[in-house]
N, C-alpha and C positions, 0 to 999 in steps of 0.2 A: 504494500500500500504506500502511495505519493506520499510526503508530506503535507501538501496542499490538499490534498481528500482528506488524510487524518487531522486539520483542520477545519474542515469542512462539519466533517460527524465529530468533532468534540462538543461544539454547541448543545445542537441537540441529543446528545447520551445524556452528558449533565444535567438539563433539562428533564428527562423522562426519568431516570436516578432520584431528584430531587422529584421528582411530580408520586414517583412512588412510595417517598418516605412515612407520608401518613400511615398508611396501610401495613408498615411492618409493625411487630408485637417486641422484638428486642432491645435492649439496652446495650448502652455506652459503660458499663460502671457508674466512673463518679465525674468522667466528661460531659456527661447530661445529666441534667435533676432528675430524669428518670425516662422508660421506654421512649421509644422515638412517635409511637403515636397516642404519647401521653397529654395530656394538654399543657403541661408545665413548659415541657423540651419544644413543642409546638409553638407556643408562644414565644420561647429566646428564637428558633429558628426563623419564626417569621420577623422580628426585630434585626436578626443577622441579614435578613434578605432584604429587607425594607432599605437601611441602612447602606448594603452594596450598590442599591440600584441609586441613592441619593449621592452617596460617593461620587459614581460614576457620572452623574448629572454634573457633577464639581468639577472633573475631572474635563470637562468640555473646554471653561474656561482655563483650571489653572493649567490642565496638561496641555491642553492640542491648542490653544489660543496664547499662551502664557498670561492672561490676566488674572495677579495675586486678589482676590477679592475677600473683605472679610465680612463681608453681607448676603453670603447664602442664603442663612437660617431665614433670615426675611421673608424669603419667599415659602421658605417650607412652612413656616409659622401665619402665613396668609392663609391656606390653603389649607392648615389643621385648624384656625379661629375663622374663617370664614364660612366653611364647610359647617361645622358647628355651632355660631349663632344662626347662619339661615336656619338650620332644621329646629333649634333649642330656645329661640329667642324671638325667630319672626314666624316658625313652625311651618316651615316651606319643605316641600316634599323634598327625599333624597335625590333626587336627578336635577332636579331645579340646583339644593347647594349646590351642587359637584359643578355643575355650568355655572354658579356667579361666583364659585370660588377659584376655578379656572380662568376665568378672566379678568376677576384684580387682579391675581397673580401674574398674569399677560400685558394685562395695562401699568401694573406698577413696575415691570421690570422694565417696560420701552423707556417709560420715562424717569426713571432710576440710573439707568443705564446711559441715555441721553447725556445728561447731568455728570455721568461720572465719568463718561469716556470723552470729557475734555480736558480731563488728564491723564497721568498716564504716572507707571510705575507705585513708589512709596504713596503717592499722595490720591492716587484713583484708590488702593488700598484702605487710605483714613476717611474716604470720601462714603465708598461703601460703606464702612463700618458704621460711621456716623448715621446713616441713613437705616443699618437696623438698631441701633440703639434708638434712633424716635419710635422707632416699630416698639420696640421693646417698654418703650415707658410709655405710648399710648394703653399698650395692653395692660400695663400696671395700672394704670391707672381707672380703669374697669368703666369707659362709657358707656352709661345708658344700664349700667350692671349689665353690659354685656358679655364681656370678655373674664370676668368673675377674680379679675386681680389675682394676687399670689395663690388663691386658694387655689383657682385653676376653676374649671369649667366640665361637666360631665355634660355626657349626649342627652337627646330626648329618644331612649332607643326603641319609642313607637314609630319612630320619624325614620330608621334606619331601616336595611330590608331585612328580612329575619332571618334569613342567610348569614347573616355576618354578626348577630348578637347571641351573649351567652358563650360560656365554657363550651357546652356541647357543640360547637359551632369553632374552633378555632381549627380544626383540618382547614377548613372554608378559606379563613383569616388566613393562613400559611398558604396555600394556593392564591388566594388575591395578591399576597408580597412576593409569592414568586412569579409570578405575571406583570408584576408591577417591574420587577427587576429585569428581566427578560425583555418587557416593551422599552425599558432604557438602554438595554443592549442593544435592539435591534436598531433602535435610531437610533442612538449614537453611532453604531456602525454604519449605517445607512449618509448619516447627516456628515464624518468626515472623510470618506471615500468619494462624496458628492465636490463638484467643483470648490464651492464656498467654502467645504471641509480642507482641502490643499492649499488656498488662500490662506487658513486658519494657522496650520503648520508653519507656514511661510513667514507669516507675520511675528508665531513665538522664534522664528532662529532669527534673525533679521525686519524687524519692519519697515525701517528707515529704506530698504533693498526693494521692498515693494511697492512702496512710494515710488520709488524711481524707475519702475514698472508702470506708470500711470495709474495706480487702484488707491481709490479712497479705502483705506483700512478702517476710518471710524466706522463706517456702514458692518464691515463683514463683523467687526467686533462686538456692534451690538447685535447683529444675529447671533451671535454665539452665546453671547448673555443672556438675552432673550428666551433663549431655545432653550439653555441649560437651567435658570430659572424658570421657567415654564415646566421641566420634568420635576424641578424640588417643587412645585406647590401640588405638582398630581400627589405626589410621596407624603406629601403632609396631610392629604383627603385621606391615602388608604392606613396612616398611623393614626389618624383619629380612630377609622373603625377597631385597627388591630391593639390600642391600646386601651378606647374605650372612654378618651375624652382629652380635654386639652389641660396643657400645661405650661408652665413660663419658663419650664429649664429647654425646650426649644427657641424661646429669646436668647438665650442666655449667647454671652460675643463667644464662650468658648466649644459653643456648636460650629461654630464653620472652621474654628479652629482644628477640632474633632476629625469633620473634612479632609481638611490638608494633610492630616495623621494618618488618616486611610489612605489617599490617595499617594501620598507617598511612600507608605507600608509596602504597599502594592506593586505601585510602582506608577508613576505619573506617565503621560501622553500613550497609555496603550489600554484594552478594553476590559482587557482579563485582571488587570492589574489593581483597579479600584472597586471593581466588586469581589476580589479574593480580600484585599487590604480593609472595606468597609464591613463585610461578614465578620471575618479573623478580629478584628475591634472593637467590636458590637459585642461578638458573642467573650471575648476578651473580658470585657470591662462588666460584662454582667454576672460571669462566673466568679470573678475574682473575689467579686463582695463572698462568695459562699466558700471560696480556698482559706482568706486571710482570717475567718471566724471558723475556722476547723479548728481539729483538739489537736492536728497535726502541726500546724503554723501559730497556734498559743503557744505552745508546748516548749517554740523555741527562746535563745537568750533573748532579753529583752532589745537587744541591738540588733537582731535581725525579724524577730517578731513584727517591730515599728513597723518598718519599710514595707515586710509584705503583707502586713492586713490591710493597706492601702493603694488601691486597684490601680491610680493613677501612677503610681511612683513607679508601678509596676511595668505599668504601658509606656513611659516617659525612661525609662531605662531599657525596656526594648525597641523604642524609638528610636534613638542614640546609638544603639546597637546596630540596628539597619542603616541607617543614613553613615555610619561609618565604614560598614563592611559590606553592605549590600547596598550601594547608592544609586542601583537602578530599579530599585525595591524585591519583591519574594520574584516576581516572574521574571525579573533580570535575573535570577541563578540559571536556569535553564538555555539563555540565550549564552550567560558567560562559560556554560560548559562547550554548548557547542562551539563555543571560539576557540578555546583554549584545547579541543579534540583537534579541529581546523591549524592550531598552531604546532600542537606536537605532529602533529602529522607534517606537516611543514616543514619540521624541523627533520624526521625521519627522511623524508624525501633528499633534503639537502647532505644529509648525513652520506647515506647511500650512494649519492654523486661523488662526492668529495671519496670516498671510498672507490669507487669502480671508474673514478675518472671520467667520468660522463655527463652529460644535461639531470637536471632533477625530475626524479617522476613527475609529470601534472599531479595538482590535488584534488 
């Protein structure tokens, strides 16, 4: 088999793998809270998948565009509070939110975007950010008691379809976040193979190079804002369902933050990369809470106890570990083997010359 066909069927295996996970009856040990079509492990799963596919929406901008943005969460958090008051507050059916929460998150990011891409680097970075912190402290600030302030906001889950409410319902939940993930896959692969997509590339090595090509870049840059905020507010509709209401730790500036830790996990400007890094981080940071209060990680001296009952320290020091040793992230190991087979081989070839006094084999 090609290589190029065995990428072809990696898509979908993983896919149908992950579509049959429900259905099996066994467990992980203590890598899952328990069987795999338990609703406990169902719910971190679909968090882990939820999560890869918003990664990967980030990954539009910072990978394949280079734009550092620290206003992601903005649009995810549109799109979990909008979804949400329409059905909780104004008691509009569920089709209805999903269309007028998909289209602030549409309208606010043309004109977000607008605004921020007349500049450019460090300061388009502080621009965004600013723009989800007024996000963040309108919701704090609970108009109309809509948005329910710190407390957070639970659904009206007569308003939702009964497919997706209740425990017994979370197989449901866990297939919506892999379809959710899957449909960011697909566009995203679709959207930078597409013309605008090579533009996108072109402008993170060189912008200045394109200009001198005759192409207005602000235009393609805010397509790619646009489009990649437009996939976080869908992600933010299907986390309302799969968590079952809204909350302000997705205001929070250290969500997109979060973002760039996956996507760089993973490994930035490639597709595989920030939904393996967004998964791996997710289900990372939710396990950890239940490692660091084991009788296993009590147990130890108090100087190594600290560190690992603390999910973050934990993840911030495999952070550091990556970006040092693997700084094309987890799916650069794969590509740096095969160079380095391509090298020794290279090297044998030349050897054998120098040996037999003749031209080097081809490689």
């Amino acid at each position: 088999m090609s290589r190029r066909v065995a990428r072809l069927l990696l898509a979908p295996a993983v896919l149908v793998v992950l579509a049959l996970l429900p259905e099996l009856g066994f467990g992980l040990g203590s890598v899952l809270p328990g069987p795999l079509s338990s609703p406990g492990t169902l719910q971190l799963l679909a968090l882990s998948l939820l999560f890869a596919g918003v990664a990967l929406s980030y990954d539009l901008l910072f990978g394949y565009t280079g734009l550092l943005s620290f206003g992601h969460a903005l649009y995810f958090a549109t799109g979990v509070y909008v979804a949400n008051i329409a059905v909780t507050d104004w008691h509009w059916g569920f089709a209805e939110a999903c269309l007028v929460a998909g289209a602030a998150g549409l309208l606010l990011a043309v004109v977000v975007g607008s605004i921020s891409l007349r500049t450019s680097g460090i300061a388009f970075a502080m621009v965004t950010l600013a723009f989800a912190q007024a996000g963040a402290i309108v919701i704090q600030k609970n108009p109309h008691s809509w948005t329910g302030g710190e407390q957070g906001l639970g659904y009206d889950y007569t308003r939702i379809p009964g497919a997706f409410v209740g425990v017994v319902n979370t197989r449901n939940l866990y297939w919506l976040a892999l379809g959710y993930a899957a449909a960011v896959y697909l566009v995203v692969g679709w959207a930078v193979r597409s013309s605008p997509g090579h533009v996108w590339q072109a402008i993170r090595e060189n912008e200045r190079r394109v200009e001198v090509l005759g192409l207005r870049t602000r235009g393609y840059k805010l397509l790619s804002f646009v489009l990649g905020s437009f996939l976080a507010t869908v992600g933010g509709i299907v986390y309302l369902l799969v968590v079952g209401g809204s909350d302000m730790s997705v205001t929070a500036p250290d969500f997109t933050l979060a973002m760039l830790v996956m996507v760089v996990l993973g490994g930035s400007g490639t597709l595989w990369g920030p939904l393996l890094g967004g998964f791996l981080y997710t289900y990372a940071n939710q396990r950890l809470v239940a490692v660091g209060g084991s009788h296993a990680v009590q147990s130890l001296p108090g100087f190594l106890r600290t560190p690992l009952s603390q999910p973050l320290f934990v993840l911030g020091v495999l952070f550091i570990l990556v970006v040092f040793f693997l700084p094309g992230g987890i799916v650069g190991i794969g590509a740096r083997g095969r160079s380095g087979a391509h090298g020794l081989s290279r090297v044998g070839s030349s050897l054998r010359a120098r040996v037999h006094g003749g031209a080097e084999d081809p490689a």
